[in-house]
Legacy VTK file of the C-alpha trace (Angstrom):
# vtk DataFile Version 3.0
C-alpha trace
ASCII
DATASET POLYDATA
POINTS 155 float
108.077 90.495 90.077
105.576 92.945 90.589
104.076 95.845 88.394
103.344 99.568 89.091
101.720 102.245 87.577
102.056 105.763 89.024
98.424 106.844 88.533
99.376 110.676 88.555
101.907 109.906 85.189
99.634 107.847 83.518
98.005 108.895 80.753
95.741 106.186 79.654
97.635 105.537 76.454
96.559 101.864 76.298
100.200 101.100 75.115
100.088 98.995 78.404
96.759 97.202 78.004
97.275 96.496 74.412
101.000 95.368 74.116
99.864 93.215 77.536
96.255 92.688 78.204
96.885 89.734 79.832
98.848 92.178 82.707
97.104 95.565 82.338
93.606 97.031 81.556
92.513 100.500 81.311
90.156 101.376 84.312
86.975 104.191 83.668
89.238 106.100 86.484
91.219 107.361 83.373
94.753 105.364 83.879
96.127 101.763 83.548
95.649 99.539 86.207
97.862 96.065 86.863
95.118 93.340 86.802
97.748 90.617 87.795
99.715 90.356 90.932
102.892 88.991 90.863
103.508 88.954 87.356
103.675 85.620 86.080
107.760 84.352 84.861
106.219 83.903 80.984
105.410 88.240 80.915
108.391 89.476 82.446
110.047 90.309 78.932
107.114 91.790 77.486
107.001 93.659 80.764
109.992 95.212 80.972
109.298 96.219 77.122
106.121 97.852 77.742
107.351 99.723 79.963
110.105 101.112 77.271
107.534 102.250 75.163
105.327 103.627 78.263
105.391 107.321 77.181
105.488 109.203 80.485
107.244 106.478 82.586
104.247 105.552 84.634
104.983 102.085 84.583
107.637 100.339 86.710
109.100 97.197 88.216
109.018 96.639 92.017
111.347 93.827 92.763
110.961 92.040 95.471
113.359 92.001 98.251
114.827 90.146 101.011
114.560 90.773 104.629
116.831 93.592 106.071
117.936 96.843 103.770
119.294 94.429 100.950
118.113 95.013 98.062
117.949 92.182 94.974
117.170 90.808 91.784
118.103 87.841 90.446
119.867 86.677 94.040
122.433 88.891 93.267
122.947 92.620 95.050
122.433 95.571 93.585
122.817 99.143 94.140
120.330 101.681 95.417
120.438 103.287 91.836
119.541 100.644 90.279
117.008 99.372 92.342
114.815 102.731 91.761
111.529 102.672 89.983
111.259 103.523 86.656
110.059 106.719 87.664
112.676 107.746 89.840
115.653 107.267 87.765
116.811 110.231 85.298
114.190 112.480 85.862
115.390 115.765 87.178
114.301 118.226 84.158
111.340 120.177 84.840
109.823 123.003 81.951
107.662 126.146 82.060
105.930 127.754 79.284
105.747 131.165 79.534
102.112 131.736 78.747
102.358 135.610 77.822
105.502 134.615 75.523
103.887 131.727 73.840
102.494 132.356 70.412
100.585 128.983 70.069
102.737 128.400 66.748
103.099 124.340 68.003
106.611 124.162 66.771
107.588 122.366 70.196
104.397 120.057 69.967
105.853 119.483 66.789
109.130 118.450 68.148
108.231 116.837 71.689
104.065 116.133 71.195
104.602 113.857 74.502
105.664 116.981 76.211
103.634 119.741 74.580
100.284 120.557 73.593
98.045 123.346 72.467
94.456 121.213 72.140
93.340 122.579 75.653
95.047 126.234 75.567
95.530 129.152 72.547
99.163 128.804 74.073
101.468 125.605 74.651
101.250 123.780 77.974
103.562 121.057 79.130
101.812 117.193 79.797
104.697 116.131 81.613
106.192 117.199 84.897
109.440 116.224 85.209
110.411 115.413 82.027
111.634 111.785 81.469
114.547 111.180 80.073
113.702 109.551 76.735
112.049 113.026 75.955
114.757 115.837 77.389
116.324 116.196 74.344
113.292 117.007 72.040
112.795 119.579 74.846
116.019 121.417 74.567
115.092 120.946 70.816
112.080 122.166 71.266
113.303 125.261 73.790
115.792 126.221 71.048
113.186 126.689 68.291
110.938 128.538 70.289
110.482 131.917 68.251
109.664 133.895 71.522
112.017 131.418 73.549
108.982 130.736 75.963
109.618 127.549 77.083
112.321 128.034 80.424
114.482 124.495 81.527
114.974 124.120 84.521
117.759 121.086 85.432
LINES 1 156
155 0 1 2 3 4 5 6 7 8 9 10 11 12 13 14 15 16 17 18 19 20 21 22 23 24 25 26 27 28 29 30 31 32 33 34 35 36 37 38 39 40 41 42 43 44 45 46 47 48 49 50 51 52 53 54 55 56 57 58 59 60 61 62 63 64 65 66 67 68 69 70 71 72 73 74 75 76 77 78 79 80 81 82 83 84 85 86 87 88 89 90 91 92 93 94 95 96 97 98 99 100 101 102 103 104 105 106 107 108 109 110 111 112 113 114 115 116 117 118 119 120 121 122 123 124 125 126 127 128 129 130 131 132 133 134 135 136 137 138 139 140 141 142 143 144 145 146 147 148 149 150 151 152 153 154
């Protein structure tokens, strides 16, 4: 088994590095890097729970696979769905905020601070493009309790 991380979604968290040093370290390029490769049999469960908790998906599992188009884990077959990345699967939500609508109030940092943020800007701005699953709903949340309704979905 091998590890990824998508160096354009990570954020350099150190959720990685810290639930599994002995697999990731943050680099001084700003994002985790995967310091062992394969991953050894003993980390694969801690693996696949890191990347649960990875909060913008930037981690995933490349299997490895047989010769021809066949795809597998475990010796057993599997579908193309389910043989995607992390970061492939369920993300098709993208979000604007409308910067001459936004009021920098924070109620959606409030709701989704993965998603939103106002540190950098006097209005919101969004951290994460797509949106990952885990987080859509605090976004529609978030969307709905917009007072100017500045924050457009787009599915």
């Amino acid at each position: 088994m091998k590890a990824k991380v998508d160096q354009n979604l990570c954020i350099a968290c150190g959720i990685c590095e810290g639930g599994l040093p002995e697999v990731f370290l943050i680099g001084d390029a700003g994002y985790a890097k995967v310091i062992i490769d394969p991953i050894e049999a003993k980390f694969h469960d801690s693996l696949k729970q890191i990347i649960e908790e990875c909060p913008t998906t930037a981690i995933s599992i490349e299997e490895e696979t047989t010769t021809g188009s066949c795809c597998c884990q475990n010796g057993k077959p599997v579908d193309e769905e389910t043989s995607k990345t992390n970061t492939e699967r369920n993300i098709n939500m993208k979000i604007k905020v409308h910067d001459d609508l936004c009021i920098g109030c924070g109620i959606c940092e409030g709701i989704a601070p993965e998603v939103f943020s106002l540190e950098t800007e006097p209005y919101a701005v969004v951290l994460l493009d797509p949106i990952p699953e885990e987080f859509q709903d605090a976004v529609r949340e978030a969307a709905d309790a917009c007072p100017e309704a500045a924050i457009v979905i787009e599915e």
